[in-house]
N, C-alpha and C positions, 0 to 999 in steps of 0.2 A: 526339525520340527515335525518332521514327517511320523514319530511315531505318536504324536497325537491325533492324527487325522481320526475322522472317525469311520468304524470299519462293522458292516453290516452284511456277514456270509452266513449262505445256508450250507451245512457240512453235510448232512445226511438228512433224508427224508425215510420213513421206515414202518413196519407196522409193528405197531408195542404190539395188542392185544387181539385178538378174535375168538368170539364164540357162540354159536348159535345152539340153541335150544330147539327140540320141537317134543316137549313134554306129554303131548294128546294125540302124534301120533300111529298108529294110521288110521282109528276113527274120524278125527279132525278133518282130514284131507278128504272124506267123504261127504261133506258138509255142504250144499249148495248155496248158502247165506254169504256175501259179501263182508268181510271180517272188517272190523275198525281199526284204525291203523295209531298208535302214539307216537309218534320221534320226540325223544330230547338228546339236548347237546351240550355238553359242554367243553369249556376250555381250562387249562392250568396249564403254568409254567413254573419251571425250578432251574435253580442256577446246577450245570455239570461240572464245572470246573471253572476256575479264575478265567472272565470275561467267555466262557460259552454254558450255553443256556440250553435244554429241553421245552420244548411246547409241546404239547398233547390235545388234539382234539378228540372225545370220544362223541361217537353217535351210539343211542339205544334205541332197536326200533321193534315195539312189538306189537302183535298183530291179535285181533282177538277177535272170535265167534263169541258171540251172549258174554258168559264169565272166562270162556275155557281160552287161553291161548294157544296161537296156531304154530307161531313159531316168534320165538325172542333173538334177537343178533346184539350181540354189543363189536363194537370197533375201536377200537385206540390209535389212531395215526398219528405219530411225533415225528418231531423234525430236532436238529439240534443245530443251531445257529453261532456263531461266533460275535459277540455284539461287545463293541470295544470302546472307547471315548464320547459315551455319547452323555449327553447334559440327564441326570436324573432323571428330571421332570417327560421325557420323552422316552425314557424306557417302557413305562406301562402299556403307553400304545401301541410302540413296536414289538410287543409280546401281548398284548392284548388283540391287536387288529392285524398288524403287518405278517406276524410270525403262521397266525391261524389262517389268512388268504392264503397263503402259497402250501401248509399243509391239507388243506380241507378240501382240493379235489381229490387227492389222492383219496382220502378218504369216501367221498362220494364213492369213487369206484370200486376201491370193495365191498363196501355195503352191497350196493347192488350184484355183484361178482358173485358176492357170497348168499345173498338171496335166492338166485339166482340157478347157482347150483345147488342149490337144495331145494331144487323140481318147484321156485313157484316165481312168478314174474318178476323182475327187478325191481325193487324200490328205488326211485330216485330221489336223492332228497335235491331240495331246492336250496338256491342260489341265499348265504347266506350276509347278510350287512355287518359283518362284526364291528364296524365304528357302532353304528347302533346300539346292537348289543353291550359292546364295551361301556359306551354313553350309559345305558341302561346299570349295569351292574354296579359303574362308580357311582351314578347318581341311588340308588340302593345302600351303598354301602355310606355315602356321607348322609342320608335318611338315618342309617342303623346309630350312627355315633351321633346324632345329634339327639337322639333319644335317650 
């Protein structure tokens, strides 16, 4: 009975993506103004193979004087998980919340890594809730189909 158990491993953690922009400058960087800052983030998952899975957290973080921006990063952090016997109904979480905890510091860290070396303070992002967030999106998306 043993190969029903249910089986929940992280195989690899990794960086899909990175790229920073800094389109303005080196006028930009002569700017004494305090630049406004956007973060958004999201999450997706895709099956890689019978019972293992891809999760991807991206962060886009960009930075901007008046219109001009200072500099743009985007981040892609995946992990690919082996996820075996588990009841349906608890998949979405464990790829929705479980999968994105254990990849999302990593992700934190290059962000800022990558900020970083490219001569301007780290950005850190903050400590995310993804039960919340997840909460949020399902209750969004049964919003969407019940229209």
């Amino acid at each position: 009975m043993a190969d029903q158990d249910p089986v929940f491993q992280i195989q690899r953690v990794y960086l899909k993506e990175a790229s920073l922009e800094q389109p303005n400058s080196p006028a930009i960087l002569l700017e004494q103004e305090q630049p406004s800052v956007d973060i958004q983030l999201g999450v997706e998952a895709s099956p890689a193979a019978d019972g293992v899975y891809e999760v991807a957290v991206t962060a886009t973080v960009q930075t901007k004087i008046k219109d001009k921006t200072v500099f743009l990063v985007e981040v892609k952090q995946a992990g690919i998980f082996e996820i075996r016997n588990l009841p349906e109904d608890q998949m979405g979480p464990i790829m929705g919340i479980a999968c994105p905890q254990i990849v999302y510091p990593y992700l934190r860290g290059n962000v800022a890594d990558l900020i970083q070396r490219a001569g301007f303070p780290p950005v850190h992002l903050a400590e995310i809730n993804f039960q919340a967030m997840y909460e949020q999106q399902q209750a969004q998306a049964a919003g969407a189909v019940a229209q």
